[in-house]
Structure formats: structure tokens, C-alpha cells
C-alpha positions as semicolon CSV with decimal commas, in nm:
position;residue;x (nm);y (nm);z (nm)
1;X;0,372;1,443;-0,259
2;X;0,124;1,171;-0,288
3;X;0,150;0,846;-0,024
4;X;-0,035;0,541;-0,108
5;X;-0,173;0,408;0,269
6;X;-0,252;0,061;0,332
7;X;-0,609;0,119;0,340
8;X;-0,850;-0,109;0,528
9;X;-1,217;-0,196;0,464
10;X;-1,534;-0,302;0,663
11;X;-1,523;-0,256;1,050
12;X;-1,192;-0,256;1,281
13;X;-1,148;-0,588;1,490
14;X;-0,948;-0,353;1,760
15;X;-1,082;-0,041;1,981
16;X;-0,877;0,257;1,894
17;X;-0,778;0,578;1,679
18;X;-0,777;0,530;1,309
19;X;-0,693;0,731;0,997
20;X;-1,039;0,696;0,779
21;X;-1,167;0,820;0,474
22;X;-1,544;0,957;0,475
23;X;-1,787;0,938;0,141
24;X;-1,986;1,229;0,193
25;X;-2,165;1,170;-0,130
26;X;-2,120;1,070;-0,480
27;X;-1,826;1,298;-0,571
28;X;-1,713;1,404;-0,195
29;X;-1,560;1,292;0,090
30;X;-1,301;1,375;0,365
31;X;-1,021;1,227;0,570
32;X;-1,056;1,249;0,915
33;X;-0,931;1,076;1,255
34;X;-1,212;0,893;1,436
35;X;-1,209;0,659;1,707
36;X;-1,384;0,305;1,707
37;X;-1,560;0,200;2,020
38;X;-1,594;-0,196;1,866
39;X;-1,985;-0,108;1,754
40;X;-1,908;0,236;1,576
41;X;-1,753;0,499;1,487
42;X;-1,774;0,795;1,737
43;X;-1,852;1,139;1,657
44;X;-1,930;1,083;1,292
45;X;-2,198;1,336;1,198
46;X;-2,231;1,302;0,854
47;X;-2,107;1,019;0,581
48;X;-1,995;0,684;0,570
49;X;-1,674;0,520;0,666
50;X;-1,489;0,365;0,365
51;X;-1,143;0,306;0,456
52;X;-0,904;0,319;0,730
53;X;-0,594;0,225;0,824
54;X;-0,449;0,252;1,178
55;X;-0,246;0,509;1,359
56;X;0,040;0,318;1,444
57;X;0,026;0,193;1,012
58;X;-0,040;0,538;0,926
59;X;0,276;0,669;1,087
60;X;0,495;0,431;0,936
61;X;0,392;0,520;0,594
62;X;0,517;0,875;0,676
63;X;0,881;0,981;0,640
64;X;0,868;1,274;0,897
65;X;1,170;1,499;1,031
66;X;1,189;1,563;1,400
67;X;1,070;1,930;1,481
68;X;1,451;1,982;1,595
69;X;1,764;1,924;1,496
70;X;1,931;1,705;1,713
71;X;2,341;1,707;1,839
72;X;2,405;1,359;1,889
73;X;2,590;1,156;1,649
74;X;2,565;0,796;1,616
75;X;2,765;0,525;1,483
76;X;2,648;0,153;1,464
77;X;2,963;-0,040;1,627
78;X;3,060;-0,334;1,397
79;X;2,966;-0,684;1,513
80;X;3,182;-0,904;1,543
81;X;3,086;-1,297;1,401
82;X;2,996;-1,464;1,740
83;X;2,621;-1,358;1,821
84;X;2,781;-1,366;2,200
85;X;2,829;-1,009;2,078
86;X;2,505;-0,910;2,049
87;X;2,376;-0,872;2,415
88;X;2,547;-0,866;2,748
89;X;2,341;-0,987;3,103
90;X;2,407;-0,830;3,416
């Protein structure tokens, strides 16, 4: 199963954990998860940063099942047409 990601290029604007693809050369490369510090990419040995996308992105491009079943069932409840219905306070 292939997924197409959202890919991002040039530098992130925000600190944080990202999903990147690595050139390692002309007919190589890797994906990998590196963190940004806002000047560069830490613990990169080797290669050059391409693409990346972030985690939270990443994620939602994923369709994953939880690691156990689970025993609840839910039902949405049916609205009624007054959006009174939609919240209560107190």
C-alpha cells in the first residue's frame, strides 16, 4: 500500500518532530524522523533533507487500527433542528 504524504520543502517555520525524506546521493535516500531545532536538523549524519511533512500531518494521512479491540459501542444521537441541542451549560 502506497500513501501519497503532503510533502513539504525548504526549512520548517516551527520547532518540532517531522517525517523527512533524506537524499543520500544520486539514486539513494531514506526516510527518517528528525527533529528541527529552528537552525537545523539534529542528528543528521549523512545527506540532505528534501522533504518533510509534520507529525501531527503525517498521522492523519494514516488509516491505523487501535492495537486492541475495543467493547464500547457508540451511536451518534440524532439532532434535533434547534442548534439549542447541540451543547448544554452547567
Amino acid at each position: 500500500m502506497a500513501i501519497d504524504l503532503k510533502w513539504n520543502a525548504g526549512l520548517p517555520e516551527q520547532t518540532g518532530l517531522y517525517f523527512v525524506a533524506v537524499k543520500l546521493g544520486e539514486a539513494a535516500g531514506v526516510y527518517d524522523f528528525l527533529v528541527w531545532n529552528g537552525e537545523s536538523w539534529e542528528d543528521l549524519a549523512h545527506g540532505q533533507v528534501i522533504a518533510f511533512i509534520g507529525l501531527q500531518d503525517f498521522k492523519n494521512s494514516l488509516d491505523i487500527n487501535w492495537p486492541v479491540e475495543s467493547t464500547l459501542s457508540y451511536q451518534a444521537r440524532e439532532l434535533g433542528k434547534s442548534d439549542s441541542e447541540l451543547w448544554r451549560e452547567g
